[in-house]
C-alpha positions as CSV (number, residue, x, y, z in Angstrom):
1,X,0.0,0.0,0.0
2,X,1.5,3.2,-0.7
3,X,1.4,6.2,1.5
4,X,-0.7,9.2,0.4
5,X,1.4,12.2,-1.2
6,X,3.3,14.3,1.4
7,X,1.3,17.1,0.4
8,X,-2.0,15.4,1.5
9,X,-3.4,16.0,5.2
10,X,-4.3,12.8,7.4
11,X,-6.0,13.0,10.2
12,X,-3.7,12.7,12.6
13,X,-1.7,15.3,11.1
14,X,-2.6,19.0,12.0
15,X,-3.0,21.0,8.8
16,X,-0.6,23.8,7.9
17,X,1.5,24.3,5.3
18,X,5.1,23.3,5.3
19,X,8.2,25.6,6.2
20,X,9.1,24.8,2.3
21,X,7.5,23.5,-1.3
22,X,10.7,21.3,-1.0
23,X,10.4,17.7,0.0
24,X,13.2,15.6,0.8
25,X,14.0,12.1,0.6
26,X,15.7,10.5,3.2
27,X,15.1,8.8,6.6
28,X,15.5,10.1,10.4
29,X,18.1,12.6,9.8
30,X,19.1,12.9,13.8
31,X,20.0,9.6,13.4
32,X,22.4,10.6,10.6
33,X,23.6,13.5,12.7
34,X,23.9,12.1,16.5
35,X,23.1,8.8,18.4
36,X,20.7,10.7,20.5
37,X,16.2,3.2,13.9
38,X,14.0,2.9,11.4
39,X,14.1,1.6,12.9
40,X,13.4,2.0,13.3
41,X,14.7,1.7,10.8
42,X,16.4,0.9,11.4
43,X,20.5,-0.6,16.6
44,X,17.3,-2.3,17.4
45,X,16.1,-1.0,14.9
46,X,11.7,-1.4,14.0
47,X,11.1,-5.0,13.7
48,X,10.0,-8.3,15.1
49,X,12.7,-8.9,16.9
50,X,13.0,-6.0,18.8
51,X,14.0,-6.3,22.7
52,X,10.5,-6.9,25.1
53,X,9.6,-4.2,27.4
54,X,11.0,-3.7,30.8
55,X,9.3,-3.1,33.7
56,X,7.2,0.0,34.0
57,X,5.0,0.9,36.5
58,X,1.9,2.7,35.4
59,X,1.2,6.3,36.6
60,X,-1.7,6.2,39.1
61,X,-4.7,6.9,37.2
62,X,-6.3,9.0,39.7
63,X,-3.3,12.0,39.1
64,X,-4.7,12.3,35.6
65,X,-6.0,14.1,33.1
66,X,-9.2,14.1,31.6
67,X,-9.1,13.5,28.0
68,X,-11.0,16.5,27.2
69,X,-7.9,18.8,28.8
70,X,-5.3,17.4,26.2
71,X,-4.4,20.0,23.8
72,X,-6.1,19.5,20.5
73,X,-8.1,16.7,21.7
74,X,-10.8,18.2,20.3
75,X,-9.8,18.4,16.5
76,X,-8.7,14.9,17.0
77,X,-10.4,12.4,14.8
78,X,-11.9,10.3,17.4
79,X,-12.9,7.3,15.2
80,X,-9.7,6.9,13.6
81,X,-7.6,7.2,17.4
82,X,-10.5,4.5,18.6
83,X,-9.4,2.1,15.3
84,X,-5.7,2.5,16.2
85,X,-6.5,1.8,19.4
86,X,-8.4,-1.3,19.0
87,X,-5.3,-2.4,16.3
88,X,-2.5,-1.9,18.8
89,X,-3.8,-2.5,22.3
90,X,-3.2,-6.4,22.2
91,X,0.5,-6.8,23.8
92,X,-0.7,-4.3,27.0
93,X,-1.3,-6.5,30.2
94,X,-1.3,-4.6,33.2
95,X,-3.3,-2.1,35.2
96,X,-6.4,-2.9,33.6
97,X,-5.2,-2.0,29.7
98,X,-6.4,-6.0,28.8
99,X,-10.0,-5.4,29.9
100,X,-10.2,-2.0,28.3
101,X,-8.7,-3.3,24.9
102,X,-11.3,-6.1,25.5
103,X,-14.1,-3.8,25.2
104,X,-12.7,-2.2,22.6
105,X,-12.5,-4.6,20.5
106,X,-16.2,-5.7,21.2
107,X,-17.2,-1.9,20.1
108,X,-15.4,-2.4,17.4
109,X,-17.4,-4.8,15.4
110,X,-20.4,-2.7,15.6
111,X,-20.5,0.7,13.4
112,X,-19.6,3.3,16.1
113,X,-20.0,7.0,15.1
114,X,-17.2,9.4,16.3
115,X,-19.1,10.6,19.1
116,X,-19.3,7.4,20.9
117,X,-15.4,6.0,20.1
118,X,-15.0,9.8,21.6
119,X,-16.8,8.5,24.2
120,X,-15.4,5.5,24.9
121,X,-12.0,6.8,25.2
122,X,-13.0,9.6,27.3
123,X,-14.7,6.9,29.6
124,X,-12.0,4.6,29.5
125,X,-8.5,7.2,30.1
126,X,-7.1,9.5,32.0
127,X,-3.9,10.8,30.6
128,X,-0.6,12.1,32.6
129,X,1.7,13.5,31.1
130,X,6.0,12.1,30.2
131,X,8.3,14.1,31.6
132,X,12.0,14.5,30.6
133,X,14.6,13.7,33.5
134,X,15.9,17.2,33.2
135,X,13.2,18.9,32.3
136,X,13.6,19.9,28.9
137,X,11.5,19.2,25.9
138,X,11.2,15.6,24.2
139,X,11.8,15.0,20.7
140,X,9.5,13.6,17.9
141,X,11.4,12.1,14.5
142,X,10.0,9.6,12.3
143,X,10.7,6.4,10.0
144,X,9.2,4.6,6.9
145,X,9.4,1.3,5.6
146,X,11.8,1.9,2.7
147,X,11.7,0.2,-0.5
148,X,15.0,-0.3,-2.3
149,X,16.4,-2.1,-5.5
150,X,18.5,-5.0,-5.1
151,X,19.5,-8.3,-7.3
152,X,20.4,-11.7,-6.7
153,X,24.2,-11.1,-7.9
154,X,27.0,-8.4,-7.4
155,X,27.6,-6.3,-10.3
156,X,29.4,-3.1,-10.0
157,X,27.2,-0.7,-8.9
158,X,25.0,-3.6,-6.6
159,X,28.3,-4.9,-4.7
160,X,27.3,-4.2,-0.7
161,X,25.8,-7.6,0.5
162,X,22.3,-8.0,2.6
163,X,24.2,-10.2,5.2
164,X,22.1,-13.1,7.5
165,X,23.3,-13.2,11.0
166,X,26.6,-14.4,11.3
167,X,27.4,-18.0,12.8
168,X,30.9,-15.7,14.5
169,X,28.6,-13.0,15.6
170,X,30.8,-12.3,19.0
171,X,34.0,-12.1,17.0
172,X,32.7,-10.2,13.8
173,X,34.3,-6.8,14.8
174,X,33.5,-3.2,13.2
175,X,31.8,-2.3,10.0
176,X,34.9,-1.9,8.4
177,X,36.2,-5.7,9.9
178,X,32.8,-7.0,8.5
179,X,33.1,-5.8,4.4
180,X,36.7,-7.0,4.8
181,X,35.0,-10.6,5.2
182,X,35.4,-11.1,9.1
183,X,31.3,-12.4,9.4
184,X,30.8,-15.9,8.7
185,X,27.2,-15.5,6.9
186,X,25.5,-15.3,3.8
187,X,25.0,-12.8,1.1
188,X,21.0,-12.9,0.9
189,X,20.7,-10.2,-1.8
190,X,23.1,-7.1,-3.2
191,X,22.4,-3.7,-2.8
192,X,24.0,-0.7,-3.7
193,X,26.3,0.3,-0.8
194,X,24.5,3.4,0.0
195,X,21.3,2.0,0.1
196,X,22.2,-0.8,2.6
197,X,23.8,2.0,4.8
198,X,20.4,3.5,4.9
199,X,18.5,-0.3,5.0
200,X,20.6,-0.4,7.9
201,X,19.7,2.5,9.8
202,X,16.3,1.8,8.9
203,X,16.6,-1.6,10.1
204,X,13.7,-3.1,7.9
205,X,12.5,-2.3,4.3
206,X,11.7,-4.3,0.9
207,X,13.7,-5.2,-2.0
208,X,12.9,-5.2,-5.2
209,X,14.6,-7.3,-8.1
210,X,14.0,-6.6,-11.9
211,X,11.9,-9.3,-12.1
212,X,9.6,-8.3,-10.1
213,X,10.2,-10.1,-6.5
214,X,10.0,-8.4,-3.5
215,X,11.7,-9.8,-0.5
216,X,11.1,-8.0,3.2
217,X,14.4,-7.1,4.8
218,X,13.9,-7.3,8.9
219,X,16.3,-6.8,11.4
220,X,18.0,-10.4,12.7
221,X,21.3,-9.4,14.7
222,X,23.6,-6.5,14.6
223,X,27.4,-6.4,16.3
224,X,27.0,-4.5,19.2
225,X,29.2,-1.5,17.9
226,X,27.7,2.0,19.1
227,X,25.7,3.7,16.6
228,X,27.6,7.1,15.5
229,X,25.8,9.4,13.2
230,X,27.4,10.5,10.2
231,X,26.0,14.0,9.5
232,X,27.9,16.0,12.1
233,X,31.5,14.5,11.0
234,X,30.8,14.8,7.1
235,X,29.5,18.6,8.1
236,X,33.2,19.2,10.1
237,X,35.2,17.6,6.8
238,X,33.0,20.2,5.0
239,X,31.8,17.4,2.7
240,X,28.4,18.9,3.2
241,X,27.2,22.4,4.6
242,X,26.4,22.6,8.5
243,X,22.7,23.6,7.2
244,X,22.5,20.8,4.7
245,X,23.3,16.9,6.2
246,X,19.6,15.9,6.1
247,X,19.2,12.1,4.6
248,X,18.8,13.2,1.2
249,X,21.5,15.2,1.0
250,X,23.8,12.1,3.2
251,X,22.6,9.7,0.6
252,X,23.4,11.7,-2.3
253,X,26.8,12.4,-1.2
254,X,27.8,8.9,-0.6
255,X,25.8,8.0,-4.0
256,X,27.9,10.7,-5.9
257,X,31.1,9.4,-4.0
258,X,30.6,5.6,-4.4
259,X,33.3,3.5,-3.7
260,X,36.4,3.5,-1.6
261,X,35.6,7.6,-0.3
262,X,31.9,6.9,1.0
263,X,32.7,3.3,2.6
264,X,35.2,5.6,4.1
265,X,32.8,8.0,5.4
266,X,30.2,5.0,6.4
267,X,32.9,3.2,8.4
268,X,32.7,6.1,10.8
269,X,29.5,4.3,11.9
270,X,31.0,1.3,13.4
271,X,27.7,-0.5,14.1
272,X,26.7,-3.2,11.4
273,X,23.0,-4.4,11.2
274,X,22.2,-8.3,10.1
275,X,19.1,-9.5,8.1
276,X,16.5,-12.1,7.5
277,X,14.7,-11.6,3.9
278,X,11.1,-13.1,3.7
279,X,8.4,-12.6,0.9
280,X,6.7,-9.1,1.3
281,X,3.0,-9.3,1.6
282,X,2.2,-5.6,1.0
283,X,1.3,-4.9,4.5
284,X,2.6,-2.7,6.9
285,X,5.7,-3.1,8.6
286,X,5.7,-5.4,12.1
287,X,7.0,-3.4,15.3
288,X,9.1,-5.3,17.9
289,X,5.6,-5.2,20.0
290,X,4.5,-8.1,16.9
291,X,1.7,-5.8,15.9
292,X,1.7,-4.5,12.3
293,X,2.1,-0.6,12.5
294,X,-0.7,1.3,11.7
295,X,0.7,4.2,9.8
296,X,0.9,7.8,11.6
297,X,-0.9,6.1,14.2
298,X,2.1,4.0,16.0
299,X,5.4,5.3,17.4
300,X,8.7,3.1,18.7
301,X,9.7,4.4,22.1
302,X,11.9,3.8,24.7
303,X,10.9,0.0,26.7
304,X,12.2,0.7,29.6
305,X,9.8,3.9,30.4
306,X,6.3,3.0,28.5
307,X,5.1,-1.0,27.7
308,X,3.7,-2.1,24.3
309,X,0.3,-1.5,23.7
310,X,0.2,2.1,25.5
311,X,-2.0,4.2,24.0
312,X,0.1,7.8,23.9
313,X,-1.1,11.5,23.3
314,X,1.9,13.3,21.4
315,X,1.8,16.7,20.4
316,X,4.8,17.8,18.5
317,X,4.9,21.6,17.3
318,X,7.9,23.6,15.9
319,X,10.2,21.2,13.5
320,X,13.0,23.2,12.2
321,X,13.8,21.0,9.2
322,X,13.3,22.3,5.3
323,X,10.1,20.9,4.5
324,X,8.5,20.4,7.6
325,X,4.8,20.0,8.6
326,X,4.0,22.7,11.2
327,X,3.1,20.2,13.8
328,X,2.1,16.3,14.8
329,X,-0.7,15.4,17.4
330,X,-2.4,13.0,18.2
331,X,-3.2,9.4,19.7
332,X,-0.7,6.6,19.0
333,X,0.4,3.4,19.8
334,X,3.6,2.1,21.5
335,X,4.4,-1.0,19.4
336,X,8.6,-0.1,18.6
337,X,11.4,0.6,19.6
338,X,15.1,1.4,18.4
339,X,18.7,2.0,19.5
340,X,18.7,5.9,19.3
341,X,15.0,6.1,21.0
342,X,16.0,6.6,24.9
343,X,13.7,8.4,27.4
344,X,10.6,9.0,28.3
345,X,9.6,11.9,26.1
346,X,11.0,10.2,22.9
347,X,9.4,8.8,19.5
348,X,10.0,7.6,16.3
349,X,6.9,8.1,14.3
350,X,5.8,5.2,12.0
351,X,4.7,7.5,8.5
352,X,4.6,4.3,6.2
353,X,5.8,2.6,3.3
354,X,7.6,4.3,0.3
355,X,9.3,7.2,-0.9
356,X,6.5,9.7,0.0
357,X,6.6,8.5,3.4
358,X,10.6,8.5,3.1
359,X,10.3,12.2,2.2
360,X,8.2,13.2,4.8
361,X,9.5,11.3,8.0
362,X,13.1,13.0,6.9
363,X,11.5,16.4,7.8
364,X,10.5,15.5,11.4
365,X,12.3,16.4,14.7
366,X,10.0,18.5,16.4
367,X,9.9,19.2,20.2
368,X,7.8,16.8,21.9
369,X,5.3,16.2,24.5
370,X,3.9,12.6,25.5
371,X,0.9,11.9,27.8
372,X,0.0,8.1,28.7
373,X,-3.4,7.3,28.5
374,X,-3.9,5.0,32.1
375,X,-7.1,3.1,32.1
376,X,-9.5,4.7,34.8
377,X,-9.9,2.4,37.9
């Protein structure tokens, strides 16, 4: 399914026209300039094999919020936050979340009008608010589910290697170590080098061959090497402007540069990410919570600070990237995580599948705010 045109206004998105008629393509453009992936993409990175949630202990529902006080909850499209509600609510367990998902999904086969999924949430939540352990503002970026060409041989422009998990994982090294042959695994599909650098930070996305095949890319293993961005270095070389190491411009550097002067400037990201390929079924991508992501409507977050399942108020005003939307809010889902996404008042915003999605989720990194929806009672 492809994502509607940047240009088009969904309703979780607040209307408002963009900072710039430019769109860009690339992917989570913080990642590329700092290890504050996809998953994301894209790390531990968005994917089915994410790590599980740790313990959290839920805010006590009588310190919160009524939904009506949330800002914007009014222009929210109540119907739609219900569906994504009812879609992602399975993995949550504790302080009454199973029996309020329960009910959901009961409502859900019926034909509820937007007043009573209003309603319902309003009923069933309270919401109290994520707050940053030093008090600043969170941050909001997003991911996408790219799709990139590959083929079943190397040739000279498709010679970077979709590598399954190594039997040596433990003794596989850096990235560098790793294209010098150190990983005892198999080549499951060739990509341009540039493009597996982005698969990478991604950490899921679908292949396409010129016959037609598509194969889903997911994350399997990676080599434990920190994640280092590569945006602030390239700016200090002066390969790109300070003002201009957003993911299109990163990818079209290293494109323009192929070979021995962009591995170089990859291999100052140590960490290596390892694949498994399966065929793609057209559906959205699967976050570590094993729920498929319902696009704008699901976020990855940190595990340690909010459990799969949550449902989250975000509100996300004042991104300060060319081509921008003026601001995100909304209900989502906790169903991902990823590497860079640490904190309370952090998320990666699942946009969707395909280059418009690409070009829009390498606009955001707004200031953020996060509320928890705890079930009443």
């Amino acid at each position: 399914m492809r994502v509607p045109a940047v240009a088009s206004v969904s309703p979780f998105v607040r209307p408002g026209v963009t900072r710039s008629g430019l769109t860009k393509l690339g992917v989570l453009s913080l990642l590329l300039f700092a290890a504050a992936c996809v998953s994301t993409p894209r790390v531990t990175p968005p994917g089915p094999t994410g790590p599980g949630p740790g313990p959290v202990s839920p805010p006590t529902p009588v310190e919160g919020l009524s939904l009506s006080a949330l800002p914007g909850w009014a222009e929210e499209d109540h119907l739609a936050a219900f569906r994504a509600y009812v879609a992602g609510c399975a993995p949550a367990r504790r302080g009454g979340a199973d029996a309020v998902c329960l009910r959901a999904r009961a409502l859900s086969s019926s034909r509820l009008s937007p007043s009573e999924a209003r309603a319902f949430l309003e009923a069933s939540f309270v919401a109290t608010e994520a707050r940053t352990d030093d008090g600043r503002a969170g941050l909001l970026t997003a991911y996408f589910a790219p799709e990139y060409s590959a083929r079943r041989t190397p040739d000279d422009e498709f010679d970077a290697p979709v590598l399954s998990r190594p039997a040596n994982l433990s003794e596989v090294g850096d990235r560098s170590a790793i294209e010098a042959g150190s990983a005892q695994s198999t080549a499951l599909a060739w990509m341009r080098a540039e493009d597996l650098f982005f698969l990478q930070i991604q950490g899921s996305g679908t292949l396409t061959f010129p016959d037609g095949a598509r194969l889903r890319a997911a994350y399997a293993a990676d080599n434990g090497a920190k994640f280092v961005g590569i945006a602030r270095p390239m700016a200090e070389r002066g390969l790109l402007p300070t003002n201009g190491t957003s993911g299109d411009a990163i990818r079209g550097w290293l494109s323009a540069h192929r070979g021995a002067e962009a591995r170089a400037v990859m291999a100052l990201n140590p960490r290596y990410i390892f694949f498994t390929v399966s065929p793609d079924d057209g559906n959205e991508a699967t976050g570590a919570a094993g729920v498929p992501l319902p696009a704008r409507r699901s976020v990855a977050v940190d595990p340690s600070r909010w459990t799969y399942g949550d449902a989250v108020w975000i509100e996300a005003d004042g991104g300060n990237l060319i081509g921008a939307r003026a601001s995100y809010r909304g209900l989502v889902m906790a169903l991902d995580t990823g590497s860079a996404i640490r904190g309370p008042v952090r998320a990666d915003l699942y946009i969707g599948r395909g280059d418009a999605a690409g070009q829009e989720a390498g606009a955001v990194r707004h200031p953020l705010r996060m509320w928890r929806l705890v079930p009443r009672g």
